[in-house]
C-alpha positions as CSV (number, residue, x, y, z in Angstrom):
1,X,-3.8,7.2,-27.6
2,X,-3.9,5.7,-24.3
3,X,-2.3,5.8,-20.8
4,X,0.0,3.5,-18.3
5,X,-2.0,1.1,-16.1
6,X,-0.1,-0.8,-13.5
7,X,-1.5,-3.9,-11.2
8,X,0.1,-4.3,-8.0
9,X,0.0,-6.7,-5.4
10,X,2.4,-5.0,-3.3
11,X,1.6,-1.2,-1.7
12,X,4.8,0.6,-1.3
13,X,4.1,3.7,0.3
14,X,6.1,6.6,1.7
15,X,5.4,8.8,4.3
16,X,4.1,11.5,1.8
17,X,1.9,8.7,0.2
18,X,0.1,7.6,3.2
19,X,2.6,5.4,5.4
20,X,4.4,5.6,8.7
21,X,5.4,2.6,10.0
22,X,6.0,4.1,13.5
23,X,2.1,4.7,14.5
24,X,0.6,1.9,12.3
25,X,-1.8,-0.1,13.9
26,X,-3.7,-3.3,13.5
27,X,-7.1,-3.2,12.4
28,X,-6.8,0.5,11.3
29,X,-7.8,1.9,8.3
30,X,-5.7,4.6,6.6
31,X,-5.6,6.4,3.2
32,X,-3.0,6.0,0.7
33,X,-2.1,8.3,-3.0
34,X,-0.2,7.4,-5.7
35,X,1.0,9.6,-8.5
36,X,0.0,6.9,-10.8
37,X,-2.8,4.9,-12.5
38,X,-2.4,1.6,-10.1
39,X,-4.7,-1.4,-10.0
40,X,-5.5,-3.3,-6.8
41,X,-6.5,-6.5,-5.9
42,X,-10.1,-5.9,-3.4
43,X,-10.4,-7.4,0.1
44,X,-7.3,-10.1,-0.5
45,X,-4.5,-9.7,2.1
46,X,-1.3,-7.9,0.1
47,X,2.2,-7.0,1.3
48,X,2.9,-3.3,2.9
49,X,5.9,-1.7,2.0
50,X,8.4,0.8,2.5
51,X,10.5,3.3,0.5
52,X,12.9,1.1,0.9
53,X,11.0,-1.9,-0.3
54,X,11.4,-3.7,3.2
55,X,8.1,-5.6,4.1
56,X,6.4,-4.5,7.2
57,X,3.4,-5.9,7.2
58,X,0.6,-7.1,5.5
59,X,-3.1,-5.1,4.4
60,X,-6.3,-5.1,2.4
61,X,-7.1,-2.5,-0.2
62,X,-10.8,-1.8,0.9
63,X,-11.1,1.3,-2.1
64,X,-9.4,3.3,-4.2
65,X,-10.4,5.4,-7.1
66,X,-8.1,5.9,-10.4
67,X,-8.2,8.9,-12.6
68,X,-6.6,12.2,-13.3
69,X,-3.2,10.8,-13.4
70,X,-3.1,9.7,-9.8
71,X,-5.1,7.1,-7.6
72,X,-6.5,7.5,-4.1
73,X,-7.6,4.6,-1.6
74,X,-8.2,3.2,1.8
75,X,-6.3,0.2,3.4
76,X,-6.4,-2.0,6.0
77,X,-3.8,-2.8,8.3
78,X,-3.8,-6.8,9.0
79,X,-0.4,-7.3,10.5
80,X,2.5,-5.5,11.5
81,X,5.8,-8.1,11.3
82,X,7.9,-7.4,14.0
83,X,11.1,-5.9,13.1
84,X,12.5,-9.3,13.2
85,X,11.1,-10.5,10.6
86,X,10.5,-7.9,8.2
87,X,12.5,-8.6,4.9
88,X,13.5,-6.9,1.5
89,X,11.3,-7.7,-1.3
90,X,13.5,-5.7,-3.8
């Protein structure tokens, strides 16, 4: 008995998920799902990124719940890299 538990210190999100990298903004606060059972690091600045694993900025988790299969939260925008700079982590 038992189930999968992943820790992340990267948030890869797609647009379903809780990410669109066209109206993101500094110092906002947005909400993010996952279909899986993910661990978080609290309040320490982590890497934002795409579908496409390409870095775009950089956030804080500030909550997020796990059960039922899924897990719900609320980041932090710190910094959006300009599209210059933005790299593939993959």
């Amino acid at each position: 008995m038992g189930f999968k538990t992943e820790f992340n210190w990267i948030l890869k999100l797609t647009i379903r998920q809780g990410i669109d990298k066209n109206i993101l903004e500094e110092n906002k606060t947005y909400e993010f799902y996952k279909k899986e059972h993910i661990v978080y690091p609290l309040d320490l600045p982590i890497e934002l990124v795409d579908e496409d694993w390409i870095a775009i900025g950089q956030v804080i988790i500030l909550e997020y719940t796990v059960g039922g299969g899924h897990t719900n939260g609320k980041y932090k925008v710190l910094e959006i890299y300009p599209k210059d700079k933005r790299r593939c982590l993959q």
